[in-house]
VEXDREN-2710 file (C-alpha; in Angstrom, 1 decimal):
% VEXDREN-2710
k/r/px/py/pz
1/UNK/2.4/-44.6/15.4
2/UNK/2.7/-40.5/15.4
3/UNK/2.5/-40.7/11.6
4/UNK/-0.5/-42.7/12.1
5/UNK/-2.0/-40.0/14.8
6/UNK/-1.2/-37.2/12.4
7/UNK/-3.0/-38.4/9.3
8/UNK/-6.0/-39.5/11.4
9/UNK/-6.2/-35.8/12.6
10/UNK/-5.9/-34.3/9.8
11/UNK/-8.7/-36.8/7.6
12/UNK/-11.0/-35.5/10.6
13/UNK/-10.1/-31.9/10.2
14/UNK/-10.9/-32.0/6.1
15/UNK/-13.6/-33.5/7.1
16/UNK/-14.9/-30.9/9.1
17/UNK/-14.5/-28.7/7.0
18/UNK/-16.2/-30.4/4.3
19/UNK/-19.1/-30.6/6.4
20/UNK/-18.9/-27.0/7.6
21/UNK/-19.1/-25.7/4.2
22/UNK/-21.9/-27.8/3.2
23/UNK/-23.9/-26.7/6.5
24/UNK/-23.4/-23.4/5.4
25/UNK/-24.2/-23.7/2.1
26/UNK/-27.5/-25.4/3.0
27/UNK/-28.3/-22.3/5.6
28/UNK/-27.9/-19.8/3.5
29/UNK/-30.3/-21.3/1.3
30/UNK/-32.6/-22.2/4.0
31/UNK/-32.6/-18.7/4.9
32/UNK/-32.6/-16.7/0.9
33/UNK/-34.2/-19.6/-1.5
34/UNK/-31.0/-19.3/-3.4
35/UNK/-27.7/-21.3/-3.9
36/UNK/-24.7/-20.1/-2.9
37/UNK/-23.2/-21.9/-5.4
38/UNK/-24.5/-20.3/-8.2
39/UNK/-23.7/-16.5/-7.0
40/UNK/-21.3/-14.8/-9.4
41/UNK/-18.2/-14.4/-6.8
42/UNK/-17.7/-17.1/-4.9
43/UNK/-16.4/-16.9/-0.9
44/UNK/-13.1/-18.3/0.6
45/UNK/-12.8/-21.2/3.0
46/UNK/-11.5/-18.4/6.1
47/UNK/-14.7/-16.8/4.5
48/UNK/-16.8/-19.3/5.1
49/UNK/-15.3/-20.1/8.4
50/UNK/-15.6/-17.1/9.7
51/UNK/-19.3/-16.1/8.6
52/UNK/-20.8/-19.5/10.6
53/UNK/-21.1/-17.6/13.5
54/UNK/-23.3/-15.1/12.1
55/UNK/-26.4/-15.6/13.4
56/UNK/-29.8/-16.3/10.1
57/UNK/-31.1/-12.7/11.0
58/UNK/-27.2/-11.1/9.8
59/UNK/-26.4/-13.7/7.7
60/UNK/-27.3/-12.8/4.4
61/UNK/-26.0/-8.8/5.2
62/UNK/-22.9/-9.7/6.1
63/UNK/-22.6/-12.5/3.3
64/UNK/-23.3/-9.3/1.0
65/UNK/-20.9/-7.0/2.9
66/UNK/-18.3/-9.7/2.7
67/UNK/-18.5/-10.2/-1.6
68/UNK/-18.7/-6.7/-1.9
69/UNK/-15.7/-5.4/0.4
70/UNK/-13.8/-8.5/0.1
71/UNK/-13.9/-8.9/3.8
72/UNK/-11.3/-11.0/5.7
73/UNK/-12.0/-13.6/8.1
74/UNK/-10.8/-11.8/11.4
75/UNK/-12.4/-8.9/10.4
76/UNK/-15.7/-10.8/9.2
77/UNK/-15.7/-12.3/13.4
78/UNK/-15.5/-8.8/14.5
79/UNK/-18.3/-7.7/13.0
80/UNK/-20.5/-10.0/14.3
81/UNK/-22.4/-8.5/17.6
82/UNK/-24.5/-12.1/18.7
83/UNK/-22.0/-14.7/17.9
84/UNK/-24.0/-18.5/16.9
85/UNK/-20.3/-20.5/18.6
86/UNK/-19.4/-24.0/17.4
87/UNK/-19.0/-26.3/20.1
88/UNK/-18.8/-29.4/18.5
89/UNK/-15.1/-28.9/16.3
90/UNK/-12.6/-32.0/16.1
END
């Protein structure tokens, strides 16, 4: 029964972050015209993570700052003034 409780979780928690990634992904072109795919370096997952609660009018800024100074994901939440929360996470 725990084993089952565990792998449930954790299907729900990929999951989420499947779908996190692809909200993202779909903002950031919403907001530049361009795929994220596509850009030469790619972000990380804590990336990724971290720059969701950007608000659109820093997004792209702080997308550039991150590929450029290889930014971490703590530091990427500190740097974000007017924080966009997630309410909504398994």
């Amino acid at each position: 029964t725990f084993l089952g409780l565990m792998l449930r979780q954790h299907y729900a928690l990929t999951l989420q972050n499947r779908i996190v990634k692809l909200e993202f992904s779909y903002r950031y072109f919403a907001t530049t015209g361009q795929r994220l795919e596509v850009m030469p370096k790619v972000l990380s997952d804590e990336q990724i993570f971290a720059l969701r609660f950007a608000p659109d009018e820093a997004l792209v800024s702080l997308v550039e700052k991150t590929l450029s100074e290889n930014l971490s994901g703590k530091t990427i939440k500190k740097s974000i003034s007017n924080w966009k929360g997630d309410y909504q996470r398994v």
